[in-house]
C-alpha positions as CSV (number, residue, x, y, z in Angstrom):
1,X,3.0,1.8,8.7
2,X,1.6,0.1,5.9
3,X,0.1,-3.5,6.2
4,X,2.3,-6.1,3.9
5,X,-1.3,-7.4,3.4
6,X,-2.4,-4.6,1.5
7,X,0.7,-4.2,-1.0
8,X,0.5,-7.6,-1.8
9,X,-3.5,-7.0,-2.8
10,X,-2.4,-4.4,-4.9
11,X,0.2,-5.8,-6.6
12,X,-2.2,-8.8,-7.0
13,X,-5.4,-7.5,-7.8
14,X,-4.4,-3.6,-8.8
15,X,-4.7,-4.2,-12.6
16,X,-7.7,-6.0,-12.5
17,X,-9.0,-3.2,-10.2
18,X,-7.8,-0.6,-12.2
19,X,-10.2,-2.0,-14.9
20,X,-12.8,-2.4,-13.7
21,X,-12.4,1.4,-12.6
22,X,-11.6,2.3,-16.1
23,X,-14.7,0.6,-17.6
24,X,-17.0,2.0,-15.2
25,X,-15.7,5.5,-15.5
26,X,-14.4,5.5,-19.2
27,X,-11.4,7.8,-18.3
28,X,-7.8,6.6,-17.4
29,X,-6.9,9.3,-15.3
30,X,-10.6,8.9,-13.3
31,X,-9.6,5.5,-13.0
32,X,-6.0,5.8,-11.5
33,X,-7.6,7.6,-9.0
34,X,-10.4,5.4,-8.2
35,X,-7.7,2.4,-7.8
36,X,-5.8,4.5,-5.0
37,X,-8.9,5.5,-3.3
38,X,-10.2,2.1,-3.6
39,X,-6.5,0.7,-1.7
40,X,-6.7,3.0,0.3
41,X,-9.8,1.6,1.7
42,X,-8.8,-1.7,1.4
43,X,-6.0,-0.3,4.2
44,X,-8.0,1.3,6.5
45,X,-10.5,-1.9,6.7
46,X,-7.8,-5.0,5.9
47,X,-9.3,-6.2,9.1
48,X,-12.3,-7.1,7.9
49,X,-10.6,-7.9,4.4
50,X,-11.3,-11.6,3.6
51,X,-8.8,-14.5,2.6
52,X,-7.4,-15.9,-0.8
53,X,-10.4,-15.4,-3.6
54,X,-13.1,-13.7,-1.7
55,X,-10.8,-10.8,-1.1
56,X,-11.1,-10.2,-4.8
57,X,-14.7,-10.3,-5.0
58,X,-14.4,-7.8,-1.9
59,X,-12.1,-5.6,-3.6
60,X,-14.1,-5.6,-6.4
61,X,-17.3,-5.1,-4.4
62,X,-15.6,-1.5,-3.3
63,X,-14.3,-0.6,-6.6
64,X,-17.9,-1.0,-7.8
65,X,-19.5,1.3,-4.9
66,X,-17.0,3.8,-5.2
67,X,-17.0,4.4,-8.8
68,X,-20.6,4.3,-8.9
69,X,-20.4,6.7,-6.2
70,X,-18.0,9.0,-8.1
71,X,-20.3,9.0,-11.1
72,X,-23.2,10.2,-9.3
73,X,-21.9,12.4,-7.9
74,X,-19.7,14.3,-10.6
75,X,-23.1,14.1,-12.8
76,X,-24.4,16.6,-10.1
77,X,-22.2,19.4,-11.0
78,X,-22.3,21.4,-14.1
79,X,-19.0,20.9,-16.3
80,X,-17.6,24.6,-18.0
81,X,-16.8,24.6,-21.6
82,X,-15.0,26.9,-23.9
83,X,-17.6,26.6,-26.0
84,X,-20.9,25.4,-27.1
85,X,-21.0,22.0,-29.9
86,X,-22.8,22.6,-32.9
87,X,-26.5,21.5,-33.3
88,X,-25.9,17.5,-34.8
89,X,-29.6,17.7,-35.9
90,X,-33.0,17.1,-33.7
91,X,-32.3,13.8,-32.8
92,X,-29.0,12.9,-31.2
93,X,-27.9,8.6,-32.5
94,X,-30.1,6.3,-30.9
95,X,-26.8,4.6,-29.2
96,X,-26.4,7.7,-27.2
97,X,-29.6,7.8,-26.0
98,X,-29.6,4.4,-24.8
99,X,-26.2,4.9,-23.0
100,X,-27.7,8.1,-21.6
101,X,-30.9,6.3,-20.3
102,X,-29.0,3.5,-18.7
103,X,-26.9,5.8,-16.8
104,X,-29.6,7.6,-15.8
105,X,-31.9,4.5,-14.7
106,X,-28.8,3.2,-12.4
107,X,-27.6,7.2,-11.0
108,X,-31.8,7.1,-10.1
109,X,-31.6,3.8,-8.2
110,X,-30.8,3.5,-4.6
111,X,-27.2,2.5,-3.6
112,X,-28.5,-1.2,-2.9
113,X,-29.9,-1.5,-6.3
114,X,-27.3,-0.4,-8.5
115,X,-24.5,-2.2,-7.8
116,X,-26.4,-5.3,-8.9
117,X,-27.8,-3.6,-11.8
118,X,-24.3,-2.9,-13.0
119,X,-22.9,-6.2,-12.1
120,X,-26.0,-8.0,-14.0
121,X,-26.7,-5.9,-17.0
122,X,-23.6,-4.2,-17.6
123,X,-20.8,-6.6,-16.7
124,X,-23.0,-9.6,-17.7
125,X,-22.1,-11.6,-14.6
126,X,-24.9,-14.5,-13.5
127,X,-26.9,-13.8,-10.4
128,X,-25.0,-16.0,-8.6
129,X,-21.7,-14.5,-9.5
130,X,-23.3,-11.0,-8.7
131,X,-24.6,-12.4,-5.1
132,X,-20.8,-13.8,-4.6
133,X,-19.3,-10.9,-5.3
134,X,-21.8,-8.5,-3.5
135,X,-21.7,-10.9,-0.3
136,X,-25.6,-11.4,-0.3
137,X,-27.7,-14.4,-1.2
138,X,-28.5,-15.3,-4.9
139,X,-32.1,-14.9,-3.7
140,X,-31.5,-10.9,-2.9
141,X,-29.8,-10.2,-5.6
142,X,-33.1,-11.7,-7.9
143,X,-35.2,-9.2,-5.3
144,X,-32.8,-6.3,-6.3
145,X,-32.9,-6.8,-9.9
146,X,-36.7,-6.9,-9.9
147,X,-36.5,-3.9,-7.8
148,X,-34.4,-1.8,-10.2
149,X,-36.8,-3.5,-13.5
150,X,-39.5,-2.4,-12.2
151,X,-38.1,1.1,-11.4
152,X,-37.0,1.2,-14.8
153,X,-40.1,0.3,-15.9
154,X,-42.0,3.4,-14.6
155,X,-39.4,5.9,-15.4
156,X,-38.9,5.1,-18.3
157,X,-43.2,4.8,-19.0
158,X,-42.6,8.6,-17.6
159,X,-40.3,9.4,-19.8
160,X,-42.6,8.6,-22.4
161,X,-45.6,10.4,-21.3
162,X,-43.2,13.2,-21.1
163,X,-42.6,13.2,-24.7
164,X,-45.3,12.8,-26.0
């Protein structure tokens, strides 16, 4: 049976869930999903589940770990298409390339780097709202982000020698 805990999460928290899911994964139907999956761990570990306010940050904390998950993994396999889009010239719009960089720099990064990275430079929270929300110390979350920069840093000085 289910625990009365849990629905009331949901009915608390789901829409703010389901956005967060839906800005991650830019796709409603992606996103439904993710907010079930996501409850449906909140179930199976509302034991450890904290109280009042920190059980959003929590909440949140999953939703961020799964859809990155999801993300990483579904940019693994190859998609089918009916067919091929035309050629839009040599050089596709620079806004693309940055999104496609960005998601490439946080896929690359080890699970304990990118939710921060996400949290920090995509979400725009403050390092101490990132450490609240991650359950670590504003001090590891300044570690991690250095981390992942300087990761970035190389790749993308790869990336470049690449090119040239």
């Amino acid at each position: 049976m289910a625990d009365p805990r849990v629905a009331e999460l949901y009915r608390k928290y789901g829409p703010t869930i389901y956005s967060r899911c839906r800005r991650l994964l830019r796709d409603d139907v992606a996103a439904e999903d993710a907010t079930q999956e996501v409850f449906l761990r909140v179930l199976r570990h509302i034991e450890a589940a904290p109280q009042e306010q920190a059980a959003l940050a929590w909440i949140y904390r999953i939703s961020t770990n799964y859809c990155l998950n999801w993300l990483r993994d579904r940019s693994r396999q190859a998609e089918p298409v009916e067919e091929l889009p035309e050629a839009v010239g040599e050089h596709p719009e620079p806004l693309m390339l940055d999104r496609d960089l960005a998601m490439r720099l946080v896929m690359r990064a080890p699970d304990k780097l990118r939710a921060p990275a996400v949290l920090y430079y995509v979400d725009g929270l403050e390092q101490e709202q990132v450490a609240k929300a991650l359950g670590v110390s504003r001090r590891t979350v300044i570690n991690r982000l250095g981390q992942f920069a300087s990761r970035a840093r190389k790749f993308i000085s790869r990336e470049e020698v690449r090119h040239e």
